[in-house]
C-alpha positions as CSV (number, residue, x, y, z in Angstrom):
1,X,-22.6,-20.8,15.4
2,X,-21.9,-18.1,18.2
3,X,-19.2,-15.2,17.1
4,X,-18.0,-12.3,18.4
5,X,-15.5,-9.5,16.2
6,X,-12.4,-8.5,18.3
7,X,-10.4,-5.7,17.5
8,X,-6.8,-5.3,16.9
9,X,-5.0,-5.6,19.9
10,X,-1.4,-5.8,21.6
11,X,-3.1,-7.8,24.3
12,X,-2.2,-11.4,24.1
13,X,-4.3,-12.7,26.2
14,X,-7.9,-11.0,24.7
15,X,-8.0,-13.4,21.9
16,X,-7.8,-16.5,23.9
17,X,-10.6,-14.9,26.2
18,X,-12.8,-14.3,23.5
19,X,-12.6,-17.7,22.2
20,X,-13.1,-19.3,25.9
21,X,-16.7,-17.1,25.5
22,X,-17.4,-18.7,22.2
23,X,-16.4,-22.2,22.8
24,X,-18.8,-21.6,26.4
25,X,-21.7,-20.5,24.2
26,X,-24.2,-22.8,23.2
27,X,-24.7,-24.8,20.0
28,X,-26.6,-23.9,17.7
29,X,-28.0,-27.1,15.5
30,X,-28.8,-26.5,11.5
31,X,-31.6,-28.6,10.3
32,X,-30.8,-27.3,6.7
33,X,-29.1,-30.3,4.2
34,X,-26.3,-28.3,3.9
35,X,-23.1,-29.3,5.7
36,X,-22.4,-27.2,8.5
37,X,-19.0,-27.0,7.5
38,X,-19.8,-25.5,4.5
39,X,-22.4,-22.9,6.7
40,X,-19.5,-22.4,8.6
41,X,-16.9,-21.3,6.6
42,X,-19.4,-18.5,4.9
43,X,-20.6,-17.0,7.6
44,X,-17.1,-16.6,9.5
45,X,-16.1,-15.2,5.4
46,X,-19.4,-13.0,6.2
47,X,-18.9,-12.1,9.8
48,X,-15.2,-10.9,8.5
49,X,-16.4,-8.7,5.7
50,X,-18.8,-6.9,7.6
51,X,-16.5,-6.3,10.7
52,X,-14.0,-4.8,7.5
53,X,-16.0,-2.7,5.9
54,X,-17.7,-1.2,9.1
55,X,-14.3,-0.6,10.9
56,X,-12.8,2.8,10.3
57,X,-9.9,3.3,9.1
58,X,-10.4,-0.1,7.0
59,X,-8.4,-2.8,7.9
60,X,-6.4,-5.1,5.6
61,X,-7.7,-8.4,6.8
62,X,-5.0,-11.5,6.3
63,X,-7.1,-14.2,6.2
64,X,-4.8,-17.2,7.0
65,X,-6.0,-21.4,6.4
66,X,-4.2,-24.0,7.9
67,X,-5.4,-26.2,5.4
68,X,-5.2,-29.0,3.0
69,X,-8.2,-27.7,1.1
70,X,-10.4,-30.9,1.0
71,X,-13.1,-28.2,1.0
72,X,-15.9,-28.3,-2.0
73,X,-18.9,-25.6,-2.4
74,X,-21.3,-25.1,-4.6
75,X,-20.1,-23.0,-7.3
76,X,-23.0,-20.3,-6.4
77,X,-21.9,-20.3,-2.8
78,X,-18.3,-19.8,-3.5
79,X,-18.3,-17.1,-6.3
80,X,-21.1,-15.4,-3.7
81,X,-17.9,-15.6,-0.9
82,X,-15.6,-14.5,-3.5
83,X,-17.2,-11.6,-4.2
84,X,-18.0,-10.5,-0.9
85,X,-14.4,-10.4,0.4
86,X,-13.7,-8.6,-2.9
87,X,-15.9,-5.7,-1.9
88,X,-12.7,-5.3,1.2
89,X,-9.3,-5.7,0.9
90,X,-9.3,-8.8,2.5
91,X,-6.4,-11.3,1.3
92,X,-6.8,-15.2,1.7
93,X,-3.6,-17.2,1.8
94,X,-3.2,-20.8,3.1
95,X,-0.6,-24.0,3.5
96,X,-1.6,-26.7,1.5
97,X,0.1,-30.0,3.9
98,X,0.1,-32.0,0.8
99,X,-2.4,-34.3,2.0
100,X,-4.4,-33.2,-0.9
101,X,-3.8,-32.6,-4.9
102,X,-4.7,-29.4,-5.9
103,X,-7.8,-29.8,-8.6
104,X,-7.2,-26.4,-10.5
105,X,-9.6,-23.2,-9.6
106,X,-12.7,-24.3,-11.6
107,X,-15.5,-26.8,-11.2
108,X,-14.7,-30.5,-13.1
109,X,-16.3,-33.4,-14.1
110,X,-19.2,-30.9,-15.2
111,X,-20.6,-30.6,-11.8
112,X,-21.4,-27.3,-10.2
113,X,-19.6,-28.0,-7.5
114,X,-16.0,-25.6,-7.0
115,X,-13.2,-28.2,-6.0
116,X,-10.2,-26.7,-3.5
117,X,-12.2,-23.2,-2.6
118,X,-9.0,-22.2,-0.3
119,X,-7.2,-22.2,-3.8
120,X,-10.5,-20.4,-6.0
121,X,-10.7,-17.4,-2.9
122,X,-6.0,-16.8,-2.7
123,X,-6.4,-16.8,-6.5
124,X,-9.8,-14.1,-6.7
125,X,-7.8,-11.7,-3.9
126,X,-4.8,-11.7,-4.8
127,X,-3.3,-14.4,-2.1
128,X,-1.6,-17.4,-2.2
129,X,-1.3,-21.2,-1.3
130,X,2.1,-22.3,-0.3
131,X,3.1,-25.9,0.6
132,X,4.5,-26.5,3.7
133,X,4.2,-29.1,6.1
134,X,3.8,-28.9,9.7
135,X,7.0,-28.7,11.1
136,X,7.5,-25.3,8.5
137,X,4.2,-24.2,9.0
138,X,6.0,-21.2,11.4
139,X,8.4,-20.4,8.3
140,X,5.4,-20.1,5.7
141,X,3.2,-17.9,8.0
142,X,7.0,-15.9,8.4
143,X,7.0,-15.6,4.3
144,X,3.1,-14.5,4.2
145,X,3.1,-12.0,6.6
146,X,6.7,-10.3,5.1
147,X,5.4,-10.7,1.6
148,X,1.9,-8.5,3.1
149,X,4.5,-6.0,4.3
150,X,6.1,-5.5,1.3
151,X,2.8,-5.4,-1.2
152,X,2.1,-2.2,-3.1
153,X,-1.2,-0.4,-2.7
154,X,-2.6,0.4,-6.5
155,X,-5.4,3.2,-6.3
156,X,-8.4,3.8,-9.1
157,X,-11.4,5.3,-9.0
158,X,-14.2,2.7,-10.5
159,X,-16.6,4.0,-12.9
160,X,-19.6,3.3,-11.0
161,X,-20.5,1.9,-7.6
162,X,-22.3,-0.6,-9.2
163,X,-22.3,-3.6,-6.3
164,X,-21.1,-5.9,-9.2
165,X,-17.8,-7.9,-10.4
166,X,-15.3,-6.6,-12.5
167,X,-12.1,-8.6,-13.8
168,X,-9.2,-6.6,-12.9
169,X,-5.4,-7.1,-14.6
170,X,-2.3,-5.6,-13.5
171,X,0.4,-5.5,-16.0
172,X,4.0,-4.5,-16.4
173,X,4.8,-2.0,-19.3
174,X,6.9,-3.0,-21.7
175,X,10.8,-1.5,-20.1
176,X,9.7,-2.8,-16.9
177,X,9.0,-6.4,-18.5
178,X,12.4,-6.1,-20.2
179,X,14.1,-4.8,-16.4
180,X,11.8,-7.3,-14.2
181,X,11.6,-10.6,-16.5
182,X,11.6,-13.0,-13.4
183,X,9.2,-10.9,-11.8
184,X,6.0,-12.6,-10.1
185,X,2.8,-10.2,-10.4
186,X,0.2,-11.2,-7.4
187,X,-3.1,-9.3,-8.1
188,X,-6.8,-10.1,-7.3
189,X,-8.7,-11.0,-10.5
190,X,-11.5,-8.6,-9.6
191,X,-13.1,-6.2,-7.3
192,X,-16.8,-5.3,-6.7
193,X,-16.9,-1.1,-5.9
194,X,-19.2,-0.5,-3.1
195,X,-20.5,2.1,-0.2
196,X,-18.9,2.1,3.4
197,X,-22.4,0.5,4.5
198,X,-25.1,-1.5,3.0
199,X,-25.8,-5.1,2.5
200,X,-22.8,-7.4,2.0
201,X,-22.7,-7.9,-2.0
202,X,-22.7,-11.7,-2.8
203,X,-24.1,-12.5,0.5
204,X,-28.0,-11.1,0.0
205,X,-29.0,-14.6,0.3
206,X,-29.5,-15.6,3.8
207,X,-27.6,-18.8,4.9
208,X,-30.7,-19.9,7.7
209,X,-34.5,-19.7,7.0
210,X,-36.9,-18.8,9.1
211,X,-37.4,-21.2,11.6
212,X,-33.5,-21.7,11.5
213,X,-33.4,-18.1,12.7
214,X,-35.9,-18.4,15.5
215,X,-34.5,-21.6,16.7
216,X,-31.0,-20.0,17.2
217,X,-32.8,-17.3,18.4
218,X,-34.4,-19.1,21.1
219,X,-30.8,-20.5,22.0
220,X,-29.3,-17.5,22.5
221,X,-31.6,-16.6,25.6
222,X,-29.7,-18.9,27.5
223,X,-26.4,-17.4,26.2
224,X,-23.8,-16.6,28.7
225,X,-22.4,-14.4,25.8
226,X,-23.8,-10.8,26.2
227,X,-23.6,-10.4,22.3
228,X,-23.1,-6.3,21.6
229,X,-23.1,-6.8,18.3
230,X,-26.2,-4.2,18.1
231,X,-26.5,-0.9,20.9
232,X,-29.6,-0.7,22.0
233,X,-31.9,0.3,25.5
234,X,-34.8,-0.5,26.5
235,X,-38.0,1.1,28.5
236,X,-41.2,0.2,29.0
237,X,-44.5,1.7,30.1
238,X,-47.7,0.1,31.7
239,X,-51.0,1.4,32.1
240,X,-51.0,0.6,35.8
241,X,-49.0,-0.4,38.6
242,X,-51.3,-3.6,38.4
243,X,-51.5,-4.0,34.4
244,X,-50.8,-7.3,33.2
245,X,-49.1,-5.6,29.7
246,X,-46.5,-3.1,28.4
247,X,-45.7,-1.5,25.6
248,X,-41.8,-2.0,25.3
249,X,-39.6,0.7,23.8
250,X,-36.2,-0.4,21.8
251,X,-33.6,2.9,21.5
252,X,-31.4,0.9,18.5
253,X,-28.0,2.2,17.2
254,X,-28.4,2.5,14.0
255,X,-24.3,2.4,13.2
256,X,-24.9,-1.5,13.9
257,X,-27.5,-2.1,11.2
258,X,-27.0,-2.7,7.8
259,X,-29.2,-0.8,5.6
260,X,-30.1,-1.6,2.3
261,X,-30.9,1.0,-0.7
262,X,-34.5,1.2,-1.7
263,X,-35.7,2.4,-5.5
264,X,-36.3,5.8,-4.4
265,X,-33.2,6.4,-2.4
266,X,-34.0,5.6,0.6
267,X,-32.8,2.9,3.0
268,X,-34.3,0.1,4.9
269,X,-33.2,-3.0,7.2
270,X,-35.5,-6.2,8.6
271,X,-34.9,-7.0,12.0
272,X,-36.3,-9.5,14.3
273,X,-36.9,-8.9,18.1
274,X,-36.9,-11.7,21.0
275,X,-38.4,-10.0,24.1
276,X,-38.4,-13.1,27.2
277,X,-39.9,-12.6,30.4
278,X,-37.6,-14.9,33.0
279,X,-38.5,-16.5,36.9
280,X,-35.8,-16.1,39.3
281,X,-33.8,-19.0,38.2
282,X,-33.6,-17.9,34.5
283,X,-36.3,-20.1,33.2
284,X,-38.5,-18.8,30.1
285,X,-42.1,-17.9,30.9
286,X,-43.3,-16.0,28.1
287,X,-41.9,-15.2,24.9
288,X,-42.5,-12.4,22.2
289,X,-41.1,-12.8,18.7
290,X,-41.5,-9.7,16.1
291,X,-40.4,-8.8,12.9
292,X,-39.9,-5.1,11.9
293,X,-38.7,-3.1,8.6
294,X,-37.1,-0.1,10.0
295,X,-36.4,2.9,7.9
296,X,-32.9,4.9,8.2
297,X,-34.0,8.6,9.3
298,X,-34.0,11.0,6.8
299,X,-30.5,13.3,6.8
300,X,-28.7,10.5,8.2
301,X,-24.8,10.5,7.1
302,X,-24.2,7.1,6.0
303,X,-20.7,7.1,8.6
304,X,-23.3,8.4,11.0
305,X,-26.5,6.7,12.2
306,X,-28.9,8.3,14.5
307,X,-31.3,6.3,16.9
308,X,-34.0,4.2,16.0
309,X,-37.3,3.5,17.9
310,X,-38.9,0.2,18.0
311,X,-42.2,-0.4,19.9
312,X,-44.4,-2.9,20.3
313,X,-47.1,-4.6,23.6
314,X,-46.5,-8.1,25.3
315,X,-47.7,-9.5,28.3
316,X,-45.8,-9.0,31.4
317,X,-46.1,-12.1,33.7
318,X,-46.6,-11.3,37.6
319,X,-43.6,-14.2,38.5
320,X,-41.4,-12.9,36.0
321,X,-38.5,-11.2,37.7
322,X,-36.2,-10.1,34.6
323,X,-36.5,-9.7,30.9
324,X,-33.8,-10.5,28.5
325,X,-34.4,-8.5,24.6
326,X,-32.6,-10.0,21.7
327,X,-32.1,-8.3,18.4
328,X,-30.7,-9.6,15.3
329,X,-29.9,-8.2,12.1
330,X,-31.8,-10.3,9.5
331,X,-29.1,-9.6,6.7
332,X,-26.3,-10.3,8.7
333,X,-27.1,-12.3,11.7
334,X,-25.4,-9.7,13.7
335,X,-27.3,-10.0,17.8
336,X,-27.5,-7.3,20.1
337,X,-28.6,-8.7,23.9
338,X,-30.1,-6.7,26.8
339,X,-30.9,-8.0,30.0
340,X,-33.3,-6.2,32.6
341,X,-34.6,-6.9,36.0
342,X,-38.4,-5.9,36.7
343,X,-37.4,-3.2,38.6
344,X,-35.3,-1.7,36.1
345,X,-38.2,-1.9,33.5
346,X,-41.3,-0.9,36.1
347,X,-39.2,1.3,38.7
348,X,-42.1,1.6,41.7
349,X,-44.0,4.7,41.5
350,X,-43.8,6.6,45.2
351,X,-47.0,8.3,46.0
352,X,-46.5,11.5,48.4
């Protein structure tokens, strides 16, 4: 499931541009039982929280489903999406076409699965379902988008940045209930109070396993998408001009890792590292696949990361000709890409 987060823009055109370099990406099969619709909808509702909470000022995303809401999740799964977009101020609003009766916002029939999520997530953040059909599908998206305009910003400070759920209510006094009695209060039911950065509450359970992870992994080297999810550069050292290995040096950004509070204060983050020696015509010769914990530098501002150095040896195959490095952000999936001729890596040393 490639992605790529685009900013706000006046530029018509950008969006249909970055979806042309999505839909040209390859595809990335999921062996795991789970539909891949279901995989689909929470990471884009994981890809859209980070990008949120990572974008400063914060943005109020509108998330918008053109949708009959056939959709079911296990209950898990979609209290864990819930609660995610509740840590932004994400919105979720949708059309219901009427192609499909509306089963209420909890699970039935005792199963554990959660019936018409579209519904369960407009309900948690304060959003809305409307029916419309197609031909008034323009008119609804004309209500939703006045009815953002006109919505009232309500300010607290929580207790304690716990990470965790909290119901919320929002109430009219009493001489306003007498003044307003038609009125229609739109709230979320909760909010979850966390830091700017961190790991993504509700989502600390990975969507892919291992070999998941390494198989999309080993897709991506033939990405035409040069993913910059991550910053990073690369340089390498040999022992000789004739040495047969390097130890490779990665310069990462820390702003484009999430870091995750440790016990003692401190903050960590796994990543995982795909460095690819390539022939001429782009074909893979050797592969190195590593998994690091980084720490976050001590002094670090949380709005402010500084850089972080990842080394580590691999071969370096006399026919390869460039290297491409790959680095992914196990909480979040988020890929940085770096391509490098030989020549770039091992500039020739000139001997007076």
């Amino acid at each position: 499931m490639p992605h790529l987060i685009w900013p706000p823009t006046k530029n018509r055109e950008a969006p249909l541009e970055v979806l042309e370099q999505v839909l040209q990406a390859p595809a990335i099969d999921h062996p795991s039982p789970a539909p891949l619709g279901q995989i689909a909808l929470q990471r884009m509702m994981q890809l859209i929280g980070d990008n949120a909470r990572r974008t400063i000022p914060q943005p109020l995303p509108a998330i918008v489903f053109i949708h009959g809401d056939y959709t079911g999740l296990p209950e898990g799964r979609a209290r864990q999406m819930a609660e995610g977009l509740l840590a932004t101020s994400a919105i979720v609003c949708g059309f219901n076409n009427n192609g499909a009766r509306y089963k209420g916002d909890r699970p039935v029939l005792n199963t554990d699965i959660r019936f018409n999520v579209i519904h369960f997530m407009a309900a948690e953040t304060g959003g809305q379902v409307i029916a419309a059909k197609h031909e008034s599908y323009a008119d609804a998206l004309a209500r939703i988008v006045d009815e953002l305009h006109h919505r009232y910003d309500l300010a607290f400070v929580p207790p304690a940045v716990d990470g965790k759920y909290h119901s919320l209510k929002v109430k009219l006094n009493g001489e306003a209930q007498h003044k307003y009695s038609n009125l229609m209060l739109r709230y979320r039911a909760g909010y979850v109070p966390t830091f700017q950065t961190g790991h993504f509450p509700g989502f600390d359970e990975s969507l892919l396993t291992d070999a998941d992870v390494v198989s999309a992994l080993g897709r991506t080297l033939k990405s035409p998408i040069p993913y910059a999810d991550i910053s990073f550069e690369v340089t390498a050292k040999t022992a000789s001009a004739r040495a047969t290995s390097a130890t490779f040096m990665l310069s990462v950004d820390g702003a484009g890792l999430t870091w995750g509070d440790l016990p003692n204060g401190e903050r960590s983050e796994q990543v995982m590292i795909v460095a690819a020696a390539l022939s001429t015509t782009g074909e893979v010769i050797d592969t190195i696949i590593k998994e690091f914990k980084v720490m976050e530098p001590t002094g670090t501002e949380r709005s402010s990361h500084k850089l972080i150095v990842i080394s580590f040896s691999g071969n370096v195959p006399k026919d390869a000709s460039q290297f491409r490095f790959i680095i992914r952000d196990s909480q979040t999936g988020r890929i940085g890409i770096k391509d490098s001729t030989r020549e770039q890596l091992f500039p020739a040393v000139i001997v007076p």
